[in-house]
FIPA-775884 format. One record per residue: x, y, z of N, C-alpha, C in turn. Coordinates in steps of 0.05 Angstrom, whole numbers. Layout:
REM residues N
X  Y  Z  X  Y  Z  X  Y  Z
...
END
This chain:
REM residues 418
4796  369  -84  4796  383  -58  4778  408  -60
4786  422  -85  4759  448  -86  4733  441  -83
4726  417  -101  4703  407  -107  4685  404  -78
4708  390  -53  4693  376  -33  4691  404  -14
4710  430  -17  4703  449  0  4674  465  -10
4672  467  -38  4657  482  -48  4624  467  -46
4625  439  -38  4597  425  -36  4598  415  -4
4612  429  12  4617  436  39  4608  456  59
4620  485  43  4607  514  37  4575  507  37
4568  500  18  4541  502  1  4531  494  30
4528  468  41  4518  448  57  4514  463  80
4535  478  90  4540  492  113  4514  519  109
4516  533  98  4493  554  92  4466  541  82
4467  528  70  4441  512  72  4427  501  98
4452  485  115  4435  486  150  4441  511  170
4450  524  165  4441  556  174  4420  554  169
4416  560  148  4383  577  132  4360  551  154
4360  529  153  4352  509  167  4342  516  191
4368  521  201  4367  517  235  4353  548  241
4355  570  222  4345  594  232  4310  597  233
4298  575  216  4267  575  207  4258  597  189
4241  606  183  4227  620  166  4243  652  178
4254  654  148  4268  687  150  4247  705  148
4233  720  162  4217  741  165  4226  767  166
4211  790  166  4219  817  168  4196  834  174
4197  861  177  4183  878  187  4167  894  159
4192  896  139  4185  900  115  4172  880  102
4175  895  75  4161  870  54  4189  862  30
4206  888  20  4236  873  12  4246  874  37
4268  855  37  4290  854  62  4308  859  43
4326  878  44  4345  892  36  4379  878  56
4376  863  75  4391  853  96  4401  826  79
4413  822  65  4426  803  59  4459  805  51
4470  821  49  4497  814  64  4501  839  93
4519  833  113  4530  849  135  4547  870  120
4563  866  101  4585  878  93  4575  907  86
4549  904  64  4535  915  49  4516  933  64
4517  922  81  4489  936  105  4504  960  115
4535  962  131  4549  971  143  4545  1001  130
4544  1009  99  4546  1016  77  4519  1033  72
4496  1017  89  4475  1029  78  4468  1014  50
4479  991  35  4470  989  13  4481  1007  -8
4503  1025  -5  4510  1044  -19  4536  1025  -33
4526  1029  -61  4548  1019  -87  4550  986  -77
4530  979  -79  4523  947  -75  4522  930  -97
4520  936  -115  4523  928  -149  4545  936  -153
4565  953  -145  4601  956  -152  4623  951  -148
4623  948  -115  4635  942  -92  4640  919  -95
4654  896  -99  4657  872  -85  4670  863  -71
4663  861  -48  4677  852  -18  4679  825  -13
4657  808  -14  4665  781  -7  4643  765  -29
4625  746  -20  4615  725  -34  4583  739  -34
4576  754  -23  4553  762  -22  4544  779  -38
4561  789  -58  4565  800  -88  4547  783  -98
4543  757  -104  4523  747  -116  4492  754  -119
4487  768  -96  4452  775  -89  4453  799  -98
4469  815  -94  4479  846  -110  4486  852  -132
4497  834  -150  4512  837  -179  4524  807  -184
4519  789  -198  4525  764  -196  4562  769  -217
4564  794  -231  4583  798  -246  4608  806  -224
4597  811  -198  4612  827  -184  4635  795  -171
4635  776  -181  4641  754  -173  4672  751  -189
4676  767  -208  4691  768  -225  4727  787  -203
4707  787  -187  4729  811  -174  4744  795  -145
4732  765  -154  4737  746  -125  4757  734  -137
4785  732  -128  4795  704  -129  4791  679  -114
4802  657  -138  4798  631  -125  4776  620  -113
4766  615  -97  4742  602  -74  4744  628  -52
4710  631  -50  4700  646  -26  4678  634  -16
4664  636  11  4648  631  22  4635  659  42
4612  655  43  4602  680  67  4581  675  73
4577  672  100  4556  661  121  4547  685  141
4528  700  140  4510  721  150  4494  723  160
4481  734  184  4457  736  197  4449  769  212
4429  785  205  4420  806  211  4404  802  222
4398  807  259  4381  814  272  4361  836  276
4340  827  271  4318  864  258  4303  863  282
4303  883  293  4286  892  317  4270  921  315
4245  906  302  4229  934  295  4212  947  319
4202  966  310  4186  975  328  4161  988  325
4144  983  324  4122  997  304  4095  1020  331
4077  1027  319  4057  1042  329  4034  1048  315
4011  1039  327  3989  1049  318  3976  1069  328
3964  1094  329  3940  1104  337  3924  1108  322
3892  1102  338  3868  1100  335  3860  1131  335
3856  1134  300  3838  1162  292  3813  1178  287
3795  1150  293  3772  1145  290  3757  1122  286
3767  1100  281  3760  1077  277  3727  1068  288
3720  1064  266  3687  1046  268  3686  1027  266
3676  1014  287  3674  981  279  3642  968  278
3644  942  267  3615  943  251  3597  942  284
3565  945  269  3544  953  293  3550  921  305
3549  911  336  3532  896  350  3564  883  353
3587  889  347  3613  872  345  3624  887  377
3643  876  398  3652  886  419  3672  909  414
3671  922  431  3687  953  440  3720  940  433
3733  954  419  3760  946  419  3777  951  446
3796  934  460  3810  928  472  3841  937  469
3844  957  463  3879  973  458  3875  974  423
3911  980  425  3922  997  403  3945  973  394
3938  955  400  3950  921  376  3975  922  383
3996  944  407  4011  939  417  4040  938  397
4063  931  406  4077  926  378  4072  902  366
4071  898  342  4071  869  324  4087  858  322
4114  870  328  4136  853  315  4160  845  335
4162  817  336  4189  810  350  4209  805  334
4240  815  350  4261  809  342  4262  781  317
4265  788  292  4280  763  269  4306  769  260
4321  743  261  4336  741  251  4338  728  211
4352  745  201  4344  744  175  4381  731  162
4374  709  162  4401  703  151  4419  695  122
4435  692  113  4436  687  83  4469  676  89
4470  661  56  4487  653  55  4501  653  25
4528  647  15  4535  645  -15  4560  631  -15
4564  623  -35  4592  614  -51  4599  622  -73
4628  624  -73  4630  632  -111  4663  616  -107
4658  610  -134  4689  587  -148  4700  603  -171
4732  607  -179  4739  617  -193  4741  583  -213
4728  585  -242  4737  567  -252  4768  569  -271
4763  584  -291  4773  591  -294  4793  619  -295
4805  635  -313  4823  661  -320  4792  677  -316
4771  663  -344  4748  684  -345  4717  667  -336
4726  652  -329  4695  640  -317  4695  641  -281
4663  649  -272  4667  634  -240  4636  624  -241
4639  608  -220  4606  604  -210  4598  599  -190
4572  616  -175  4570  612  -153  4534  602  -146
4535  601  -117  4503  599  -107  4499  612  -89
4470  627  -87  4465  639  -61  4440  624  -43
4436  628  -24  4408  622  -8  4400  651  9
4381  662  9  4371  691  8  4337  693  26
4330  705  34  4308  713  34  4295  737  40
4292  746  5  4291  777  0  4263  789  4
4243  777  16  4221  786  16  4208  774  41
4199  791  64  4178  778  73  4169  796  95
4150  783  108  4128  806  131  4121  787  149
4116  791  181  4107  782  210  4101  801  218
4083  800  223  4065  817  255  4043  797  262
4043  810  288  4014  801  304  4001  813  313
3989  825  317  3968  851  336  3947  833  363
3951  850  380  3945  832  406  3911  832  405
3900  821  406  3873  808  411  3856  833  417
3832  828  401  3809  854  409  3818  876  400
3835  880  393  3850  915  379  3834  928  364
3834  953  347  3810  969  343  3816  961  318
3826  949  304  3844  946  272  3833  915  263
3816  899  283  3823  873  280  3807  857  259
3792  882  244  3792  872  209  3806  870  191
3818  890  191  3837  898  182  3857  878  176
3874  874  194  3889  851  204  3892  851  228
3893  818  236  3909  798  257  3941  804  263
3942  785  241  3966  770  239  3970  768  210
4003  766  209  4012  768  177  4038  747  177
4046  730  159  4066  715  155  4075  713  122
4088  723  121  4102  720  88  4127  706  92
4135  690  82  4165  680  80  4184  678  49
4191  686  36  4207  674  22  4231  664  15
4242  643  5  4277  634  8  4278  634  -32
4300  644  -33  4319  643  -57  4340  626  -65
4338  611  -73  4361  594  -84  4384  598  -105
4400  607  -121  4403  626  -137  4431  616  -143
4441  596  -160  4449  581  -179  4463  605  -193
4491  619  -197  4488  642  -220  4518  632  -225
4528  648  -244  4558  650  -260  4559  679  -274
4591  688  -274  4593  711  -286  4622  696  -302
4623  718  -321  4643  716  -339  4653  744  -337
4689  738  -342  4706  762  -352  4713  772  -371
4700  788  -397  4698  792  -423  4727  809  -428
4741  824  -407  4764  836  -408  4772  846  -387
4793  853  -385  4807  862  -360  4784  892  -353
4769  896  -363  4747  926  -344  4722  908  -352
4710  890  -355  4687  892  -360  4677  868  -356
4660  857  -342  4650  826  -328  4616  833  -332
4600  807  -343  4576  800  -336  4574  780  -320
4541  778  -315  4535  759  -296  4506  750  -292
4496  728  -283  4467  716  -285  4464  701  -262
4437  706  -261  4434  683  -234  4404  667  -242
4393  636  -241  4371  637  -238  4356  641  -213
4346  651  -213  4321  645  -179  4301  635  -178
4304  605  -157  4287  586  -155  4270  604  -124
4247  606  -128  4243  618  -104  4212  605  -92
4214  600  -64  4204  593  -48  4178  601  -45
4151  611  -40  4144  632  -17  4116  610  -1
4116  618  19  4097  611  32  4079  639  58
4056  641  57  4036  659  58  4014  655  75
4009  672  101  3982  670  123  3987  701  128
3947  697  122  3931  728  124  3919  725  135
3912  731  163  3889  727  185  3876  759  189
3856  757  195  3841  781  206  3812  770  219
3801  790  236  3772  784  238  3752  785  223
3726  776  224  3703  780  206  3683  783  229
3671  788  215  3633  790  225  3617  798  214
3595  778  220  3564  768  204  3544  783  219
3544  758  238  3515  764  267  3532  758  290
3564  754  291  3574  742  311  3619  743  302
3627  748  319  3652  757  308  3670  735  304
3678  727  283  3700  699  277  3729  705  268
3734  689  253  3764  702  241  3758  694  216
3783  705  199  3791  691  166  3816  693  163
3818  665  153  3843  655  146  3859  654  121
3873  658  110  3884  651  78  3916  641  81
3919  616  65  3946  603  69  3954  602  46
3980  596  34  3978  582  7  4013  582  10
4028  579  -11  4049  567  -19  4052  561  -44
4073  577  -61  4076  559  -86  4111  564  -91
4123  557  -115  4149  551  -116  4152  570  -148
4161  578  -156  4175  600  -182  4193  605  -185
4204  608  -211  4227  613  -217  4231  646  -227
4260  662  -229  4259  680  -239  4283  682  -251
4298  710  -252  4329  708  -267  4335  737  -248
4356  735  -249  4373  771  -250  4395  772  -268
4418  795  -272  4427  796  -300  4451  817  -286
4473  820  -288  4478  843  -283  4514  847  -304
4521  871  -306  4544  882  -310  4565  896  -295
4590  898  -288  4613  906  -277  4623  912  -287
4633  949  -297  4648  957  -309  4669  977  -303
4695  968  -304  4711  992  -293  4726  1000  -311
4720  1032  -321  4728  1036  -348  4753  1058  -343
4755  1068  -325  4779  1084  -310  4791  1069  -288
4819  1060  -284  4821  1055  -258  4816  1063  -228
4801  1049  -211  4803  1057  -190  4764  1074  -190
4755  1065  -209  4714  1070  -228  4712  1055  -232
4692  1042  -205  4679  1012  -219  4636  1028  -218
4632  1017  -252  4601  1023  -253  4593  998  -253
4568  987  -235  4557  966  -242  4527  970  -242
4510  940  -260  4479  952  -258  4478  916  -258
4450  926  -239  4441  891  -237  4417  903  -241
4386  882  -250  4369  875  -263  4360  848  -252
4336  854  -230  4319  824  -220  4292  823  -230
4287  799  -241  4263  801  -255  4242  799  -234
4224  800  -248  4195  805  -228  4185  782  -234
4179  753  -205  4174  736  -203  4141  728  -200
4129  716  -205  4092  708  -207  4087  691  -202
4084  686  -171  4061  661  -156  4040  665  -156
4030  645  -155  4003  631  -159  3998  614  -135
3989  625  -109  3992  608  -84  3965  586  -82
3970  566  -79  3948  545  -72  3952  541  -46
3926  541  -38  3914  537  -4  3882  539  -6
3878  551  17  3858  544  32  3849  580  40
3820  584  52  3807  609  47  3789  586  75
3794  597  106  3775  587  127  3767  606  137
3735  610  140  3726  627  154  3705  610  179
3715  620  201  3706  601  229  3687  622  246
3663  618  254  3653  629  281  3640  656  272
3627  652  247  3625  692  246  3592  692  248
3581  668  250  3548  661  255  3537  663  221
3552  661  209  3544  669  181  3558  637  161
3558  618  184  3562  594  155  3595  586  165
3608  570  174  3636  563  166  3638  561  133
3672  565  131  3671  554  99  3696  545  109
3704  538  84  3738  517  88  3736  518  54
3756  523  40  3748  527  5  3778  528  2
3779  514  -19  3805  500  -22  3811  532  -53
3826  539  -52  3827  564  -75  3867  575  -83
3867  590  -96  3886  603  -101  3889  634  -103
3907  645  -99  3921  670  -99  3943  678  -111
3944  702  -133  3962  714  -142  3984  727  -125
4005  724  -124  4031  743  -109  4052  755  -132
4057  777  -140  4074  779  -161  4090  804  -144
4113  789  -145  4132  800  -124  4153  821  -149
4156  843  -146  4164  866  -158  4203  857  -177
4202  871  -197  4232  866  -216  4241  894  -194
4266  889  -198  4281  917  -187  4309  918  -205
4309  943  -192  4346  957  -216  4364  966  -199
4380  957  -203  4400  983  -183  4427  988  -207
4430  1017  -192  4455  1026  -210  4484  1035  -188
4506  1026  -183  4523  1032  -162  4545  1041  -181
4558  1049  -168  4583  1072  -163  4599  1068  -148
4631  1066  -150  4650  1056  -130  4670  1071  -142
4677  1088  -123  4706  1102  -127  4724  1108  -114
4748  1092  -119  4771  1095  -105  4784  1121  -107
4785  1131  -84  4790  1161  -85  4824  1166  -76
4834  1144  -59  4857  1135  -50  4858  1108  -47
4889  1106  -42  4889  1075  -28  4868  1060  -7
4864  1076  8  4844  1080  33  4817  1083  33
4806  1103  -1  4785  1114  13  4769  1107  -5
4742  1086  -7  4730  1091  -27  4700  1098  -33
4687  1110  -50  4667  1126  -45  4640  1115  -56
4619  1113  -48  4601  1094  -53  4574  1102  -60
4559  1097  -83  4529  1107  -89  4515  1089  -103
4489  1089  -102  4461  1075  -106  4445  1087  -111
4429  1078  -136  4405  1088  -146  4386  1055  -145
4364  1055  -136  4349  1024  -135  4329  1035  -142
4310  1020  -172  4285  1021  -178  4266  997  -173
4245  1007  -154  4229  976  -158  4205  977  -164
4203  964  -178  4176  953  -198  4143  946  -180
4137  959  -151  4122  953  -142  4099  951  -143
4092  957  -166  4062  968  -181  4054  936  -186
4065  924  -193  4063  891  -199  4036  878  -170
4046  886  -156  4025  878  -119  4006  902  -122
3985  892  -140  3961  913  -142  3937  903  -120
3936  867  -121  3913  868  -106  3906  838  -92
3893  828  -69  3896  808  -67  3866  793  -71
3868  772  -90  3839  764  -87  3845  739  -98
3825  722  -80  3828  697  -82  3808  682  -102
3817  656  -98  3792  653  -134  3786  613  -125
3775  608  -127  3768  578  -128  3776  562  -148
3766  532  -138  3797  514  -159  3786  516  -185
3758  530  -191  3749  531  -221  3761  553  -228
3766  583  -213  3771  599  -230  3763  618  -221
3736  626  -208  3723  642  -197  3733  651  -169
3718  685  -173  3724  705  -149  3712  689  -126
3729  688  -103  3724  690  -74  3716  706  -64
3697  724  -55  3698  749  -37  3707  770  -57
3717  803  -44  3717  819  -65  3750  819  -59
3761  826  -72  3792  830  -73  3807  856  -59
3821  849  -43  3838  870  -19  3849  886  -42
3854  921  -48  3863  924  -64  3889  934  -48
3914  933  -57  3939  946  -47  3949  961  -58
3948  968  -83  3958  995  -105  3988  997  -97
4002  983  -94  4037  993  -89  4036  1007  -111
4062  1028  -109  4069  1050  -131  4104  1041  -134
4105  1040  -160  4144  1040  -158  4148  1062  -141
4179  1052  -141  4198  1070  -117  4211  1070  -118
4230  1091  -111  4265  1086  -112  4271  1094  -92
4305  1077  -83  4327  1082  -61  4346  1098  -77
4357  1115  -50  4378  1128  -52  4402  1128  -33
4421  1115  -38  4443  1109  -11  4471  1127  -24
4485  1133  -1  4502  1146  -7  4533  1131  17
4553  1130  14  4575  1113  33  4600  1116  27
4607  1098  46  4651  1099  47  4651  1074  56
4677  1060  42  4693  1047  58  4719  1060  66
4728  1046  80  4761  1058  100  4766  1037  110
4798  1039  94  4816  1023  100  4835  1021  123
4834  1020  150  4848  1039  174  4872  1025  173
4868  996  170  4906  991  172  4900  962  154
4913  946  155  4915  914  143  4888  904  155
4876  904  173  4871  885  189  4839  897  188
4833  923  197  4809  935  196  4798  951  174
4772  951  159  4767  968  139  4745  982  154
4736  999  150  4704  1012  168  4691  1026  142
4665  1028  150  4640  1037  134  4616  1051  144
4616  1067  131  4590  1076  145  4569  1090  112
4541  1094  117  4520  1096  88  4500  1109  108
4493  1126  85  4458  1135  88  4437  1129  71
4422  1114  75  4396  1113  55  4368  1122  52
4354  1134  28  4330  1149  35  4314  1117  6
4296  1108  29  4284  1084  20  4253  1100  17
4240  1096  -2  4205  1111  -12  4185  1083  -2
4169  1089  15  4144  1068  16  4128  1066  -9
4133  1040  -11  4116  1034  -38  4084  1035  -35
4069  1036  -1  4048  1043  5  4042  1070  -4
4012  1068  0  3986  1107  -12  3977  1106  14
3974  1135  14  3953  1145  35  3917  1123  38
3912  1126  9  3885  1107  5  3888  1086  14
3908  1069  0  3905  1039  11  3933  1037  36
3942  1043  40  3961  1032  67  3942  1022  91
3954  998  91  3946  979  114  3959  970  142
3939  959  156  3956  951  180  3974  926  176
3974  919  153  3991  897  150  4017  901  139
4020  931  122  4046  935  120  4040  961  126
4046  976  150  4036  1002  151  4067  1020  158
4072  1028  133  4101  1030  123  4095  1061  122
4123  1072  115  4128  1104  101  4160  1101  95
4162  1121  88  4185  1134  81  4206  1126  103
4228  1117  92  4246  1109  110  4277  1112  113
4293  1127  131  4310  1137  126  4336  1119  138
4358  1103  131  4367  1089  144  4395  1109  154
4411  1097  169  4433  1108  180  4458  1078  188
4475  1085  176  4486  1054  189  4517  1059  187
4527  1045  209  4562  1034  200  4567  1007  212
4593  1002  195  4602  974  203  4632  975  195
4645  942  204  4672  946  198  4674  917  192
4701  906  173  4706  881  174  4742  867  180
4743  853  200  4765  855  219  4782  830  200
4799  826  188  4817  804  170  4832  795  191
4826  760  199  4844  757  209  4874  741  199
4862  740  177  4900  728  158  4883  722  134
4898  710  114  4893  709  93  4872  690  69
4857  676  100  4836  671  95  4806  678  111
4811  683  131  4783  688  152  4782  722  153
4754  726  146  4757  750  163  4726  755  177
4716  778  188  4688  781  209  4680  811  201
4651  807  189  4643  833  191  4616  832  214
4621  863  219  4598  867  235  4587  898  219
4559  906  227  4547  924  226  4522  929  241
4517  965  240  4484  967  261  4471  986  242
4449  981  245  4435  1004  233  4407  1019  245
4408  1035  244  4377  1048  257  4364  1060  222
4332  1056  223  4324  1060  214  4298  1081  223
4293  1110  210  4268  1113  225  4241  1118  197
4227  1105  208  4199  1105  184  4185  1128  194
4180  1142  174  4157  1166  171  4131  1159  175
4120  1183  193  4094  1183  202  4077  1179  176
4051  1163  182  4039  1160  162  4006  1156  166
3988  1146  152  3965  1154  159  3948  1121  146
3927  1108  153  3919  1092  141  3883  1089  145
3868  1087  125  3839  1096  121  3832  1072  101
3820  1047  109  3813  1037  93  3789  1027  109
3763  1015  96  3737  994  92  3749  979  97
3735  958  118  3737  930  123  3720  912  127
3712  886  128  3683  881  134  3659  889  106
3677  887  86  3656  892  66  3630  879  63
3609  901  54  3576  890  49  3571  865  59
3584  869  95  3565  853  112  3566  872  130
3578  888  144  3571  905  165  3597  923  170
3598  948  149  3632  946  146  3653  966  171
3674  971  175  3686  981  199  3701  1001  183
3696  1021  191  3727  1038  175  3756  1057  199
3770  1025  183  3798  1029  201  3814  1054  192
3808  1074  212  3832  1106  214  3847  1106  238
3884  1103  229  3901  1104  237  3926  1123  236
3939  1130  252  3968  1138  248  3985  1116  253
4015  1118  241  4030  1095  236  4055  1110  235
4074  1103  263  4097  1111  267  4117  1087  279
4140  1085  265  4163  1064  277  4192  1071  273
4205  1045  282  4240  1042  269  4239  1017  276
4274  1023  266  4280  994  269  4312  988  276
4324  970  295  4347  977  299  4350  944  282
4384  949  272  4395  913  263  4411  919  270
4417  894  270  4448  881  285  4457  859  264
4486  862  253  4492  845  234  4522  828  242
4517  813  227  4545  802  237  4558  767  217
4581  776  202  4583  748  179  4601  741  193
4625  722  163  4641  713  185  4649  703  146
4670  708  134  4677  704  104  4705  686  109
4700  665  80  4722  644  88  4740  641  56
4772  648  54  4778  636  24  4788  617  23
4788  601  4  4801  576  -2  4811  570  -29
END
């Protein structure tokens, strides 16, 4: 009977993830993978374990579930972005730009899902489906940026197979592998003697690991640290350049993507029956996404390579849970998130800053197996500035911008025991 609920579970979050299509975001991590966790701000997300979604957070944190859990999630991100035009040059003999690219981004829904099985006293094992990384925009036609970029599509899904063990009554590890997905479109304009577009697609499949510990060495002090490794695609596709009076090409090639390791360190302290107190430290490894350049099926450079220079970064969240009666717990977190973008290279394709989140949520039990979380969050991104060359050594444009947004989410699970 476990067996058929627990390959039930699985099936059920798997056609979620399905029926929702390519999980996108405004960012480049999506940090939105449990509701519970969001409510929180992400604060003590490696310590905390609330439901099944501990697996994407601390796979050790699984150790703190009895029996069978399930949790089925979906975060609605409704960003908002802005460009102004600071000076922008565009190459000689190309047309007058047509606006300010408008907003890029429509409402996504970013959904996830997990399981975890108690096997035994000291074993459990679970699976997640995730998608921790990705980017959409579009910029409306003729815009002053439109070398720069078009259009952007990143997707990736996580598959994530893990188990933790109970080494003693205070202290649990945990592992996950990550089979991970990604698939990738970079559009912008070009021009030769005549204005076209360029295209870049690709797709490849990688594996990675995360690792983490749960330790509560005082009652009522849980420390935990998780550890995601830094994953390396190698995307195969295609490099089309259409209409620029300078030659079509169609070139079958590849591209590097090395998507960043990260750390987090959480903090969970029961301060009362009621009250417990929550903190995050997150390091990420973003220096890894130095540059994009494509290469042909021999080996050789395409064109000259987009440079992106990400810089590591760290989060800082700070939170509560509250326990108000049997039935309701509430939460509320602050987080100060660092753009992994530079003044030099920040682009219109992730034209990010500093980001400060604000959020609460609550999760309603309705007996002793179902319960519902919800959460909202506003986010506001720091003004920022973007100066890059485009159109290289054929007629080049130099895109100068300001770059101001937010972002509101809307979250909402729905956790099942068995």
């Amino acid at each position: 009977m476990r067996l058929n609920k627990l390959l039930l579970s699985t099936a059920t979050a798997a056609l979620v993830l399905a029926a929702a299509g390519s999980a996108n975001a405004a960012g480049f991590y999506i940090q939105e993978q449990s509701v519970s966790g969001q409510g929180a701000s992400f604060a003590g997300s490696a310590a905390q374990p609330r439901d099944a979604s501990v697996v994407f957070y601390n796979p050790a944190g699984m150790t703190y579930l009895k029996g069978g859990n399930a949790h089925l999630g979906v975060s609605l991100l409704v960003p908002d972005g802005e460009l102004e035009n600071t000076g922008t040059t565009l190459p000689a003999g190309s047309a007058a730009s047509t606006g300010d690219g408008g907003n890029p981004y429509d409402p996504t829904p970013v959904p996830s899902g997990y399981i975890t099985q108690q096997i035994t006293n000291n074993l459990w094992l679970g699976f997640g489906i995730s998608a921790p990384f990705g980017l959409a925009n579009e910029y409306d036609d003729g815009y002053f940026a439109r070398y720069d970029s078009t259009e952007t599509e990143l997707t990736t899904i996580d598959f994530t197979p893990s188990a933790a063990y109970k080494i003693n009554d205070w202290l649990s590890i945990g592992g996950s592998v990550i089979i991970q997905s990604v698939d990738a479109e970079l559009k912008n304009n070009l021009f030769v003697t005549t204005e076209g577009t360029q295209t870049l697609d690709g797709d490849d499949v990688s594996v990675g690991w995360k690792a983490g510990v749960l330790a509560e060495p005082w009652q009522g002090t849980r420390l935990g640290l998780d550890y995601r490794s830094r994953i390396n695609h190698t995307l195969e596709g295609r490099l089309v350049i259409e209409g620029t009076g300078g030659g079509d090409a169609n070139i079958a090639g590849r591209a590097d993507l090395d998507l960043p390791d990260i750390a987090t360190f959480s903090v969970a302290h029961d301060l009362n029956e009621r009250l417990t107190l929550l903190g995050s430290a997150t390091w990420f490894g973003w220096n890894s996404f130095d540059e994009i350049q494509v290469k042909n099926i021999i080996g050789g450079n395409v064109g000259a390579p987009v440079i992106q220079d990400y810089q590591n970064t760290m989060a800082y969240s700070v939170g509560f849970d509250y326990m108000l009666n049997e039935a309701w717990t509430l939460r509320a977190g602050y987080q100060f998130d660092e753009t992994p973008t530079t003044d030099e290279r920040r682009t219109t394709r992730t034209p990010d800053g500093n980001r400060h989140w604000f959020s609460a949520g609550g999760t309603y039990s309705l007996n002793d197996q179902w319960s519902f979380d919800f959460s909202g969050t506003y986010i506001d991104i720091e003004e920022e500035s973007i100066n890059v060359t485009r159109n290289i050594a054929l007629n080049p444009s130099q895109v100068q911008a300001d770059t101001d947004g937010h972002v509101f989410i809307l979250g909402a699970g729905v956790n099942y025991k068995f």
